[in-house]
N, CA, C and O atoms as CSV, one atom per row, in Angstrom:
chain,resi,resn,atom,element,x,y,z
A,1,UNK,N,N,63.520,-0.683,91.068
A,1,UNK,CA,C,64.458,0.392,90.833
A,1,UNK,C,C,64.651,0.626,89.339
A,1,UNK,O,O,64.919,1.737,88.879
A,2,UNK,N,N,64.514,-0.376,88.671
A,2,UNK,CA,C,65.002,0.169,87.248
A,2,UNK,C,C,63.755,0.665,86.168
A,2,UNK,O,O,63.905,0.987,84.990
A,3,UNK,N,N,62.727,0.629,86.805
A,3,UNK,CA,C,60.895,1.168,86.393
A,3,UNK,C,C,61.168,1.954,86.896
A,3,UNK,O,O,61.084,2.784,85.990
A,4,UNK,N,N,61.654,2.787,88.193
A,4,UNK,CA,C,61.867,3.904,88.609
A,4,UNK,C,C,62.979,5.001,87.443
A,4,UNK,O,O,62.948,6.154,87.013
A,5,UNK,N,N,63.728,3.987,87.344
A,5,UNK,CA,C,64.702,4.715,86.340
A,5,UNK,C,C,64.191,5.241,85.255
A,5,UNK,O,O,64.247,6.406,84.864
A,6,UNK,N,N,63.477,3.933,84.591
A,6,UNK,CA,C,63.271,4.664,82.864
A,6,UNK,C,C,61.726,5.676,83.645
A,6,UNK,O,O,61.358,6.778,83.238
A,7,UNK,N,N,61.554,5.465,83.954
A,7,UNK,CA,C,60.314,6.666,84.253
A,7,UNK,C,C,60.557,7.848,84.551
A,7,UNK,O,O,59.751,8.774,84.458
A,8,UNK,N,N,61.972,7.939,85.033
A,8,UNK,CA,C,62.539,9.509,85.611
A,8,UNK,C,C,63.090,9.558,84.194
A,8,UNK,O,O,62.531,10.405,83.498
A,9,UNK,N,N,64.246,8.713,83.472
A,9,UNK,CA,C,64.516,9.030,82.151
A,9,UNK,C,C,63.389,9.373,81.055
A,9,UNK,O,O,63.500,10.290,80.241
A,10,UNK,N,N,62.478,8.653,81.136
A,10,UNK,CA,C,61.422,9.494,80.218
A,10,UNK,C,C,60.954,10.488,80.372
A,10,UNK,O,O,60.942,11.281,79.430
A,11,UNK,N,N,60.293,10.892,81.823
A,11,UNK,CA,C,60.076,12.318,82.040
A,11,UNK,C,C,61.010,13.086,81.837
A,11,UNK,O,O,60.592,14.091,81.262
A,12,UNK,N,N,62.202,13.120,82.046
A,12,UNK,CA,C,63.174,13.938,81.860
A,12,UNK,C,C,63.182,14.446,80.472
A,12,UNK,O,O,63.020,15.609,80.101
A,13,UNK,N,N,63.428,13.229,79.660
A,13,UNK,CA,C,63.378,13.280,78.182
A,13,UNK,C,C,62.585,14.278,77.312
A,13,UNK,O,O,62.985,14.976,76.381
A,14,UNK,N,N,61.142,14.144,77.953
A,14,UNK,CA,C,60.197,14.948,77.891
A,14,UNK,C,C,59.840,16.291,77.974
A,14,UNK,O,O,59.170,16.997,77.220
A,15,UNK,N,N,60.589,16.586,79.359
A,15,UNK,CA,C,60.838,18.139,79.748
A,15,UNK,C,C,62.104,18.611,78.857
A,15,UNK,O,O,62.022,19.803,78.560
A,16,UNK,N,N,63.189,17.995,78.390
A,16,UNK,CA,C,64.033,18.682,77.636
A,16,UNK,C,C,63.773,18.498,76.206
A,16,UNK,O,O,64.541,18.948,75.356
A,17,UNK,N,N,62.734,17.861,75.930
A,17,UNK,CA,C,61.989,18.058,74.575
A,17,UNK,C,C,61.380,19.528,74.107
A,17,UNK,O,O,61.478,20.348,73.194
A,18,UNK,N,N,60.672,19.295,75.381
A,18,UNK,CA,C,59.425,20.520,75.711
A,18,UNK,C,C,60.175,22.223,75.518
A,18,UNK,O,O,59.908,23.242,74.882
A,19,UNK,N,N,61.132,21.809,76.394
A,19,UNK,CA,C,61.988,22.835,77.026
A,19,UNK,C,C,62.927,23.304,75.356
A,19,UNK,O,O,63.017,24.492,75.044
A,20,UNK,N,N,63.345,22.538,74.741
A,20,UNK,CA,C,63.933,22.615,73.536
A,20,UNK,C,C,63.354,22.536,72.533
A,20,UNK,O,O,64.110,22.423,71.568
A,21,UNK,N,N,61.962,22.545,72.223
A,21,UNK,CA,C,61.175,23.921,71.437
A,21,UNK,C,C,60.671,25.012,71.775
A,21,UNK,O,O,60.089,25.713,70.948
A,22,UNK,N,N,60.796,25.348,73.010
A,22,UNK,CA,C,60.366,26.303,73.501
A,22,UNK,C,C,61.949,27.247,72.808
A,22,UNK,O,O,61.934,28.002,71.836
A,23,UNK,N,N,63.092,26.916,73.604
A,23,UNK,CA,C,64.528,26.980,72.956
A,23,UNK,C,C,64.276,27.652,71.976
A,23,UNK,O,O,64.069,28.865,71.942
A,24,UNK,N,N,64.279,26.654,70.834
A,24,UNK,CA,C,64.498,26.800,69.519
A,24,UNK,C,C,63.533,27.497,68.721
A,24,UNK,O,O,63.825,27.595,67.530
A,25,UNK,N,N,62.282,28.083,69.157
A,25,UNK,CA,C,61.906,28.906,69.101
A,25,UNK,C,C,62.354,30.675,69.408
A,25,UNK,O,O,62.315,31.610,68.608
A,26,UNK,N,N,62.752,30.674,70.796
A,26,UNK,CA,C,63.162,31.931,71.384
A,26,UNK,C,C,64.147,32.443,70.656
A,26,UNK,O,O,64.133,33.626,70.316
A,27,UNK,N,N,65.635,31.161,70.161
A,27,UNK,CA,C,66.797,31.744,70.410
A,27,UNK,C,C,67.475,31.052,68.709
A,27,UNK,O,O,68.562,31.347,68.212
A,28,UNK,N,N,66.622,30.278,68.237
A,28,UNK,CA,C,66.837,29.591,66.996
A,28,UNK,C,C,67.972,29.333,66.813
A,28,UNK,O,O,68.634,30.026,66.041
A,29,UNK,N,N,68.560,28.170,67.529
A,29,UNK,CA,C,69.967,27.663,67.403
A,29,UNK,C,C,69.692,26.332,67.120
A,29,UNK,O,O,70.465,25.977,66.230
A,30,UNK,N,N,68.697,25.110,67.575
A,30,UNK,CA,C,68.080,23.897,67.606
A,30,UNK,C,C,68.122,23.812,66.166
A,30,UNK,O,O,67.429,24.513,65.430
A,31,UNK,N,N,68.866,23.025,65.815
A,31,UNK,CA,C,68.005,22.405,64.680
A,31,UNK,C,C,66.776,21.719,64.111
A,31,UNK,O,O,66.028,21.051,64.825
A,32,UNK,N,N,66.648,21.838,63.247
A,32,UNK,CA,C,65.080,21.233,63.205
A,32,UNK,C,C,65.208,21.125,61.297
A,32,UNK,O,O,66.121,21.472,60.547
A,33,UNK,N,N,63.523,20.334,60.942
A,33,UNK,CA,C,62.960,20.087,59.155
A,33,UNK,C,C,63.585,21.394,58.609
A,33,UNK,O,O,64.170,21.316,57.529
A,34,UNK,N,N,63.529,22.433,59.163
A,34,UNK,CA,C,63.845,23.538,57.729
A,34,UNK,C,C,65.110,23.501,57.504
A,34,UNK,O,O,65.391,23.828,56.351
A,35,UNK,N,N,66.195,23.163,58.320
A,35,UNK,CA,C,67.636,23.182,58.387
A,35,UNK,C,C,68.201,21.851,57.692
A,35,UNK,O,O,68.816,21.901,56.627
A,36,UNK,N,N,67.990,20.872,58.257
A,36,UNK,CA,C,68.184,19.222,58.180
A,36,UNK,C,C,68.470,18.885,56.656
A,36,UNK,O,O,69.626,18.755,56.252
A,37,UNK,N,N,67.129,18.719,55.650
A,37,UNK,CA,C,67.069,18.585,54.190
A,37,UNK,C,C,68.736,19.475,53.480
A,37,UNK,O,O,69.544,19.183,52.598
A,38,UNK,N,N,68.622,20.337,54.217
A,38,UNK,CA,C,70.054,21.305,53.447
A,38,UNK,C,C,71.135,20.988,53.800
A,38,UNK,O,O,72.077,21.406,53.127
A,39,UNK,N,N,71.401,20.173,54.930
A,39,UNK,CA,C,72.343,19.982,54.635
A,39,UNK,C,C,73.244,18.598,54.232
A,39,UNK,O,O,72.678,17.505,54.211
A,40,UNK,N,N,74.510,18.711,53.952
A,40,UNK,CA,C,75.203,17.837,53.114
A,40,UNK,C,C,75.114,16.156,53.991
A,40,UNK,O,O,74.759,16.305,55.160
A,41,UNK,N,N,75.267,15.291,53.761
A,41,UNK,CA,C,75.879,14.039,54.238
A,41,UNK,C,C,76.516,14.351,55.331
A,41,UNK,O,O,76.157,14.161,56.494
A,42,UNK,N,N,77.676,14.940,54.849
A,42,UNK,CA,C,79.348,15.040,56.103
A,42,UNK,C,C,78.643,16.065,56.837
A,42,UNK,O,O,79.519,16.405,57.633
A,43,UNK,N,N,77.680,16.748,57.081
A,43,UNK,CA,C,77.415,17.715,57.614
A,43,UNK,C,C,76.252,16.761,59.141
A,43,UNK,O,O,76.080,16.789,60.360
A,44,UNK,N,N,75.870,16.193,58.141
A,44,UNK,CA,C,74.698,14.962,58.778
A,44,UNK,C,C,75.643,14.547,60.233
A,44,UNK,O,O,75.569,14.720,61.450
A,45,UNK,N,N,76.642,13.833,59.135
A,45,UNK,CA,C,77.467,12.860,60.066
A,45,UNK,C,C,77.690,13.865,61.741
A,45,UNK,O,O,77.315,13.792,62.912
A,46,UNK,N,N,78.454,14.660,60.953
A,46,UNK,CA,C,78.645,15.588,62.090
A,46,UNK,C,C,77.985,16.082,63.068
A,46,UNK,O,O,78.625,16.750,63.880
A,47,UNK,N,N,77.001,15.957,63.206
A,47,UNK,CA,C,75.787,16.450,63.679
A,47,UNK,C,C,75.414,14.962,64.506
A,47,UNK,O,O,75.476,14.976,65.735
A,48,UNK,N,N,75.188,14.219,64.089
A,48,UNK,CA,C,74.969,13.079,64.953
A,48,UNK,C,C,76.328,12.754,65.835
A,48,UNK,O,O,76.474,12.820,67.056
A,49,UNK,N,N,76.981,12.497,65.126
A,49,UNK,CA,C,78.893,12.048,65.894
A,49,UNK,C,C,78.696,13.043,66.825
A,49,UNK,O,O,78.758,12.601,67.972
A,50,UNK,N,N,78.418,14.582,66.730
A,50,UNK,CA,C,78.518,15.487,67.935
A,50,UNK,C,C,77.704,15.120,69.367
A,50,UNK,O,O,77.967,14.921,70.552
A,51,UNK,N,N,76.462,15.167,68.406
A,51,UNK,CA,C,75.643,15.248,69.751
A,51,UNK,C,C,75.372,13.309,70.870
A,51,UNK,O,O,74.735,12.934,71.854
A,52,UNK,N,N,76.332,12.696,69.849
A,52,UNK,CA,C,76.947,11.368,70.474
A,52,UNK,C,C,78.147,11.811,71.682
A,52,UNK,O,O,78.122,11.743,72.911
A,53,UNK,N,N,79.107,12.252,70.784
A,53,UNK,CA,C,80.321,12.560,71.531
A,53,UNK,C,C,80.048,13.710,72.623
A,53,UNK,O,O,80.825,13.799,73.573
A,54,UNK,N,N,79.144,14.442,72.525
A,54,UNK,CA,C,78.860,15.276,73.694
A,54,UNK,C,C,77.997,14.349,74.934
A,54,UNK,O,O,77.860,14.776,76.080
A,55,UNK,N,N,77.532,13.198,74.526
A,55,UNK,CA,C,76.354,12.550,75.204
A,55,UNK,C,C,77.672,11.618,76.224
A,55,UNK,O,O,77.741,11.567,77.452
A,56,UNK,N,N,78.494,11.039,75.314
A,56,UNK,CA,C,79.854,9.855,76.330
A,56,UNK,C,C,80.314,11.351,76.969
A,56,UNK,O,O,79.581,11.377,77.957
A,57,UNK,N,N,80.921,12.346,76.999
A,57,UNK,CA,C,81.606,12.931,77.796
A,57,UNK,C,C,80.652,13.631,79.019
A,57,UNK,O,O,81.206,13.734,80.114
A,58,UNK,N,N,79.287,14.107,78.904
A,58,UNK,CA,C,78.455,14.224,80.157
A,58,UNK,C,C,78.350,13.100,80.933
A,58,UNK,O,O,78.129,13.182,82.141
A,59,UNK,N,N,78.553,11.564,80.084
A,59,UNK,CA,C,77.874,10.239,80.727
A,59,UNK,C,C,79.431,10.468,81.859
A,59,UNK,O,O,79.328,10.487,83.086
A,60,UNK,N,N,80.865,10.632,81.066
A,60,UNK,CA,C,81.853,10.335,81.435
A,60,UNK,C,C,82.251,11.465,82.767
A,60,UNK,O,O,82.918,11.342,83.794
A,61,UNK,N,N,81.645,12.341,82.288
A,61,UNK,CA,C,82.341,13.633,83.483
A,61,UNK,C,C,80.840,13.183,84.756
A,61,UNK,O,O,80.922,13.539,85.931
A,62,UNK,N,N,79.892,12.577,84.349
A,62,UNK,CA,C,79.490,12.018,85.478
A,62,UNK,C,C,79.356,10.742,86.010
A,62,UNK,O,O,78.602,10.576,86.969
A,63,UNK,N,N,79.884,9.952,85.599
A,63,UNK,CA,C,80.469,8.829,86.397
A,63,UNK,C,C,79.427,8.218,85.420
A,63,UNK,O,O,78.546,8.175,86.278
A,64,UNK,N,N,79.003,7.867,84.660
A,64,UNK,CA,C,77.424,7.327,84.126
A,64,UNK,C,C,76.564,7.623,84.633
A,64,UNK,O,O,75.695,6.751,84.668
A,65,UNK,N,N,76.215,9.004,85.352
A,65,UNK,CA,C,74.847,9.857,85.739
A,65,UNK,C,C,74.439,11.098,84.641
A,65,UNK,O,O,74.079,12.157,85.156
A,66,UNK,N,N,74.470,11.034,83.471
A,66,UNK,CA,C,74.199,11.654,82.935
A,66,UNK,C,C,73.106,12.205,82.453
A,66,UNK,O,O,72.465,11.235,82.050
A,67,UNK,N,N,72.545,13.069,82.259
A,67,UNK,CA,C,70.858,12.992,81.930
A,67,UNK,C,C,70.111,11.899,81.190
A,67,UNK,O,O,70.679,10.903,80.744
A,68,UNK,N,N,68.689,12.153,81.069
A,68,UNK,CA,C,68.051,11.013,80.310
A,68,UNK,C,C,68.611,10.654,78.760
A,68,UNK,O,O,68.664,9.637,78.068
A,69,UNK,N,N,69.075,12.355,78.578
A,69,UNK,CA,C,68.903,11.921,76.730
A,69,UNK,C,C,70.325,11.276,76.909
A,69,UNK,O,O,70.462,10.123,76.501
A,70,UNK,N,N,71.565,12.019,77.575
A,70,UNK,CA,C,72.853,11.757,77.648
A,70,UNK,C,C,72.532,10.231,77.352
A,70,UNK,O,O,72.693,9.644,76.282
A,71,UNK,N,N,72.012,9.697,78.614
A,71,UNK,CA,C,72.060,8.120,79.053
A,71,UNK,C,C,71.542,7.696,77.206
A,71,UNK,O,O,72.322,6.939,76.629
A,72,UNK,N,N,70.716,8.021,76.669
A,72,UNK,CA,C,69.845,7.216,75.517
A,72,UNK,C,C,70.736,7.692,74.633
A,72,UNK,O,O,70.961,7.001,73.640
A,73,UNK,N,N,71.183,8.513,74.742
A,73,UNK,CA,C,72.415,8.827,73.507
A,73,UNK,C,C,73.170,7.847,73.199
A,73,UNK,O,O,73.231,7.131,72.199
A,74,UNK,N,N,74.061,7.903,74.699
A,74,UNK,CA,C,75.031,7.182,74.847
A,74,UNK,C,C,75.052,5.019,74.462
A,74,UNK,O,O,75.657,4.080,73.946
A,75,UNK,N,N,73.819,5.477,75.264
A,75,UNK,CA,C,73.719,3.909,75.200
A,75,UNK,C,C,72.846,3.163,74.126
A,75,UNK,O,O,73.374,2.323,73.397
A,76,UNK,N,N,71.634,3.440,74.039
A,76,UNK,CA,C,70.756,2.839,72.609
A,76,UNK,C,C,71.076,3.071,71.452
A,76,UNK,O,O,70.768,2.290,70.551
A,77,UNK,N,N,72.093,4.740,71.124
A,77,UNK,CA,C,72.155,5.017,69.921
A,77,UNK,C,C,73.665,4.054,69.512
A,77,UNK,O,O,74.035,3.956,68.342
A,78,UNK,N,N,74.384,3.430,70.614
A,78,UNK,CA,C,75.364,2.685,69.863
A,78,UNK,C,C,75.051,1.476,69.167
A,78,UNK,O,O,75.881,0.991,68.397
A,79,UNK,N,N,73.759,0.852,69.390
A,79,UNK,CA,C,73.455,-0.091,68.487
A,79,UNK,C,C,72.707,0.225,66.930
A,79,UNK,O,O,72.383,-0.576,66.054
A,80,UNK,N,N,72.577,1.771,66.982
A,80,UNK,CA,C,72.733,1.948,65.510
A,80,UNK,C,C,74.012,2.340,64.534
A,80,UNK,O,O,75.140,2.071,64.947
A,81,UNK,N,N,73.858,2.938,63.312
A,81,UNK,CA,C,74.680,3.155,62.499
A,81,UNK,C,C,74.465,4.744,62.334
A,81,UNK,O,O,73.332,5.209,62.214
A,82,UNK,N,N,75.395,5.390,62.334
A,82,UNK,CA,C,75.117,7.075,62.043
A,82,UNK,C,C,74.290,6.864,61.093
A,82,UNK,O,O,73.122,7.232,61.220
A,83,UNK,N,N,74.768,6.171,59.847
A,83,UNK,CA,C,73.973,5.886,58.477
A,83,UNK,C,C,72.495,5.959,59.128
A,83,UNK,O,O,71.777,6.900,58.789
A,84,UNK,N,N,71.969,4.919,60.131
A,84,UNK,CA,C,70.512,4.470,60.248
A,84,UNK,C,C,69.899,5.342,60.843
A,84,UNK,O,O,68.677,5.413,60.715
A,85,UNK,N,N,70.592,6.219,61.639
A,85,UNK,CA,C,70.174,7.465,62.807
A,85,UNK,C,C,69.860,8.485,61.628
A,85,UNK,O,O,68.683,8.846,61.589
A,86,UNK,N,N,70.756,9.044,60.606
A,86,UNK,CA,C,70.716,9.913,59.580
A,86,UNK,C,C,69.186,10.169,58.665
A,86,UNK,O,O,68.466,11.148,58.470
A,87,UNK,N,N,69.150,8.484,58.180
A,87,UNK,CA,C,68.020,7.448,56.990
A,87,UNK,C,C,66.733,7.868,58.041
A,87,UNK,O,O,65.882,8.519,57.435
A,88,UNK,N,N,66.370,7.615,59.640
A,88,UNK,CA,C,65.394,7.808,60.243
A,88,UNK,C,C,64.868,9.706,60.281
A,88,UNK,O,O,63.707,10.069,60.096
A,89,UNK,N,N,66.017,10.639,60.554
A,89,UNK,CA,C,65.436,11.381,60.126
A,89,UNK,C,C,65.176,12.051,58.976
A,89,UNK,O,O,64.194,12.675,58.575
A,90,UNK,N,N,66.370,11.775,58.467
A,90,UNK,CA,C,65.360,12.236,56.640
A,90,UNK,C,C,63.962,11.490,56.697
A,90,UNK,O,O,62.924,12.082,56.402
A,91,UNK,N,N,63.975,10.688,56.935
A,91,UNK,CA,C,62.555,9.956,56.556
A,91,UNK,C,C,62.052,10.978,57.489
A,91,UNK,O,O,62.222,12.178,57.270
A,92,UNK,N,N,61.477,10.559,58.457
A,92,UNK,CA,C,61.023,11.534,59.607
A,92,UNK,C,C,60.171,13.000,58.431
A,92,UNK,O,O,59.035,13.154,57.981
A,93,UNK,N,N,61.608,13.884,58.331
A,93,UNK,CA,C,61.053,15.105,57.888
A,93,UNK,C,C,60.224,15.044,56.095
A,93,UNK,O,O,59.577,16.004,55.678
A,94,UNK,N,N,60.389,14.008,55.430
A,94,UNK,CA,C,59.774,13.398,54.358
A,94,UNK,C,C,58.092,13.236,54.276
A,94,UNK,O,O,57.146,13.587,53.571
A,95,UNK,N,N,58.425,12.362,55.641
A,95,UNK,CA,C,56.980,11.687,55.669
A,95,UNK,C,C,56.062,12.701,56.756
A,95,UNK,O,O,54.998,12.372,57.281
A,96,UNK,N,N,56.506,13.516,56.867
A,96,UNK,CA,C,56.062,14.987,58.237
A,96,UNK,C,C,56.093,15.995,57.943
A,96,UNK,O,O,56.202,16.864,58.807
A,97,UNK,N,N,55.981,16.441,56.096
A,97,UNK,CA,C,55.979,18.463,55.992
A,97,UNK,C,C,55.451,18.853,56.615
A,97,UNK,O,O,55.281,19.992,56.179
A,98,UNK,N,N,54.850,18.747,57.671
A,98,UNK,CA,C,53.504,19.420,58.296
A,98,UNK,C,C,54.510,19.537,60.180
A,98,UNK,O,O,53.943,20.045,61.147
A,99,UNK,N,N,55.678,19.074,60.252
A,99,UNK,CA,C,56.210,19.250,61.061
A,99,UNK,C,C,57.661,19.411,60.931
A,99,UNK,O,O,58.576,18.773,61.451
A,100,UNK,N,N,57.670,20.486,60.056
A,100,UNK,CA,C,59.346,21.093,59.927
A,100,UNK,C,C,60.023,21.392,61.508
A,100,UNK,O,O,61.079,20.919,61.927
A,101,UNK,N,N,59.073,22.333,62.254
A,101,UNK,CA,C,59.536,22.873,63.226
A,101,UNK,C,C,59.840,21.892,64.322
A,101,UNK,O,O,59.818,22.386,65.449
A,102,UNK,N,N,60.125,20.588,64.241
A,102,UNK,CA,C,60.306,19.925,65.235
A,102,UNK,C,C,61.947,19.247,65.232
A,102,UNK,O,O,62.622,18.694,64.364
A,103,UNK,N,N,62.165,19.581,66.571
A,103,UNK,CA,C,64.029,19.631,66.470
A,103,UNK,C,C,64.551,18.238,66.164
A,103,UNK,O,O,64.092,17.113,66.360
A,104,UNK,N,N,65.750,18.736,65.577
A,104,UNK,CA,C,66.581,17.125,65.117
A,104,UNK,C,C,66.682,16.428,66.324
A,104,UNK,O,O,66.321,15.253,66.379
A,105,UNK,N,N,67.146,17.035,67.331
A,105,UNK,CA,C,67.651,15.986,68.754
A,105,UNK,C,C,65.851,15.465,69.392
A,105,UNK,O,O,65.841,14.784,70.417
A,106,UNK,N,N,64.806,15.737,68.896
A,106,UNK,CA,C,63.715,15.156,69.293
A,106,UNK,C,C,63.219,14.046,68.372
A,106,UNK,O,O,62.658,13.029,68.777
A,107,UNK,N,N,63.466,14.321,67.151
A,107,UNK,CA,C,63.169,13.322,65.885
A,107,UNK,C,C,64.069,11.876,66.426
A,107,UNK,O,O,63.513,10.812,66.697
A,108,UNK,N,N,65.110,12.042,66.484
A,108,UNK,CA,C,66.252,11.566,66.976
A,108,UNK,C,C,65.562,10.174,68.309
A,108,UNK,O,O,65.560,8.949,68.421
A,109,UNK,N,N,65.052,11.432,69.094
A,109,UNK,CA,C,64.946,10.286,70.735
A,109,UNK,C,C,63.957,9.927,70.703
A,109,UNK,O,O,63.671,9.180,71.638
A,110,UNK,N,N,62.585,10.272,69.426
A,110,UNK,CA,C,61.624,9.496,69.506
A,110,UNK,C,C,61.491,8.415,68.364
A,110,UNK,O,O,60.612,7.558,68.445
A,111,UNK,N,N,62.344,8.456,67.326
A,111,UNK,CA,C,62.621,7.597,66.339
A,111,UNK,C,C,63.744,6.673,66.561
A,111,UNK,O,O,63.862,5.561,66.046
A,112,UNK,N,N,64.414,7.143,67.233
A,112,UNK,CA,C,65.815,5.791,67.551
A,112,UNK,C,C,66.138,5.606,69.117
A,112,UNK,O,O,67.249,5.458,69.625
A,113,UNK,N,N,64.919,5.652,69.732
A,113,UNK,CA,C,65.484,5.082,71.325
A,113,UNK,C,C,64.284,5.010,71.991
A,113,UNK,O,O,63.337,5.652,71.537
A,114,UNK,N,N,64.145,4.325,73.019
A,114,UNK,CA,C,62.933,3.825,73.628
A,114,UNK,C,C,63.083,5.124,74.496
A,114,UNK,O,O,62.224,4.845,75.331
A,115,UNK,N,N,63.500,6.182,74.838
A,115,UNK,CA,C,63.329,6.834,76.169
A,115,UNK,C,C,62.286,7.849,76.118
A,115,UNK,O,O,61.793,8.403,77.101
A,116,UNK,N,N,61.906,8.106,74.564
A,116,UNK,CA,C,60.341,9.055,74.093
A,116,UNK,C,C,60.129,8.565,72.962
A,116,UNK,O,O,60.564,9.016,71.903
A,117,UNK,N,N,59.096,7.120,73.174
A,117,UNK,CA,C,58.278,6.669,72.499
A,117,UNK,C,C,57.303,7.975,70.993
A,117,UNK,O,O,56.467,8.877,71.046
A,118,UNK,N,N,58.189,7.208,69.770
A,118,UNK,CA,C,56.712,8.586,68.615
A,118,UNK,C,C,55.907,8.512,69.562
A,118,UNK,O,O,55.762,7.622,70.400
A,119,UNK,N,N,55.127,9.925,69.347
A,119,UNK,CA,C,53.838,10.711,69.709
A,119,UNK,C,C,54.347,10.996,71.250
A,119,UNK,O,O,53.391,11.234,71.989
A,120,UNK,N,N,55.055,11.014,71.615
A,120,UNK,CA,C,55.076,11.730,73.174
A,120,UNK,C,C,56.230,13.054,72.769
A,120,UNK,O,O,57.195,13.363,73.467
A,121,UNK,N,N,55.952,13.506,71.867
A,121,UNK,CA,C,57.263,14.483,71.384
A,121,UNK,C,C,56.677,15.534,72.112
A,121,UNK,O,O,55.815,15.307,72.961
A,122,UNK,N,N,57.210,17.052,71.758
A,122,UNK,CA,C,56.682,18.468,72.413
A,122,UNK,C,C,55.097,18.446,71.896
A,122,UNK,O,O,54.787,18.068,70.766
A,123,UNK,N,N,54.342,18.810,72.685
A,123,UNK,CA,C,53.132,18.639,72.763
A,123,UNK,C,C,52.102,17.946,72.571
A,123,UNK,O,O,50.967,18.324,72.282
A,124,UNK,N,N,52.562,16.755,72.759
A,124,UNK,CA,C,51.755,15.518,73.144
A,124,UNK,C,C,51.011,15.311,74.189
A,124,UNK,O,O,51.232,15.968,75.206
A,125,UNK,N,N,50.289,14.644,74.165
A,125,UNK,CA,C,49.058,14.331,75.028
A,125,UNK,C,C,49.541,13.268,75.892
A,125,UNK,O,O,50.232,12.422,75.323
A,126,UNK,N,N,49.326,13.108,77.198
A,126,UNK,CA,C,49.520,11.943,77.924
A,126,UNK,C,C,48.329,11.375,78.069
A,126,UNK,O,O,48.222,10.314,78.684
C-alpha cells in the first residue's frame, strides 16, 4: 500500500507539473526564472510560506487527503528551512539560463522533495 501511494503521488505530481506549464504558458500567472531573480528576499519568503500554508489547509480541509504536491508540501518541505527551499531555487535558475520558463512550484518539487525526482519535470522522458 504505501508503493501504491508514492506512485499515485508521483504521477500526480507529474500531471500537475505538466498541466502547470501548459498553465503558465496560456494564462501567465505561474511563476517561473524570469520572475524569481526579481524578486526581493521578503517577497521569496512569501512565496514559499504561501504555497506551504495553502498546502496544510488543502491537507487540513481534507482530513490529510490532499493532493500529491499538497501531501510533499506539507510534509517533506517541513524538514527544510524557507532559507534552504529559497538557496535551492536561486541556484536552480543560476545554474539553468537555458530554463527560465520552468515554474517555481516545479523547481521546488523536484529540488526539495522526493515526489518528482530532477529530470522528471514537464517534459521529461520516462
Amino acid at each position: 500500500m504505501k508503493f501504491k501511494g508514492k506512485v499515485g503521488l508521483f504521477a500526480l505530481a507529474v500531471v500537475l507539473v505538466l498541466a502547470g506549464g501548459a498553465l503558465a504558458q496560456e494564462k501567465g500567472f505561474l511563476w517561473d526564472g524570469n520572475q524569481w531573480p526579481q524578486l526581493s528576499f521578503d517577497a521569496k519568503v512569501g512565496y514559499v510560506k504561501g504555497v506551504g500554508n495553502l498546502a496544510d489547509f488543502e491537507m487540513g480541509a481534507g482530513k490529510g487527503k490532499g493532493t500529491g504536491v499538497s501531501h510533499a508540501f506539507a510534509s517533506e518541505l517541513k524538514t527544510k528551512t524557507v532559507n534552504q527551499i529559497i538557496e535551492e531555487v536561486d541556484k536552480f535558475y543560476k545554474e539553468n539560463p537555458g530554463k527560465l520558463s520552468t515554474s517555481v512550484l516545479e523547481v521546488i518539487l523536484t529540488r526539495c522533495t522526493t515526489v518528482c525526482p530532477p529530470g522528471m519535470g514537464a517534459g521529461a522522458k520516462k
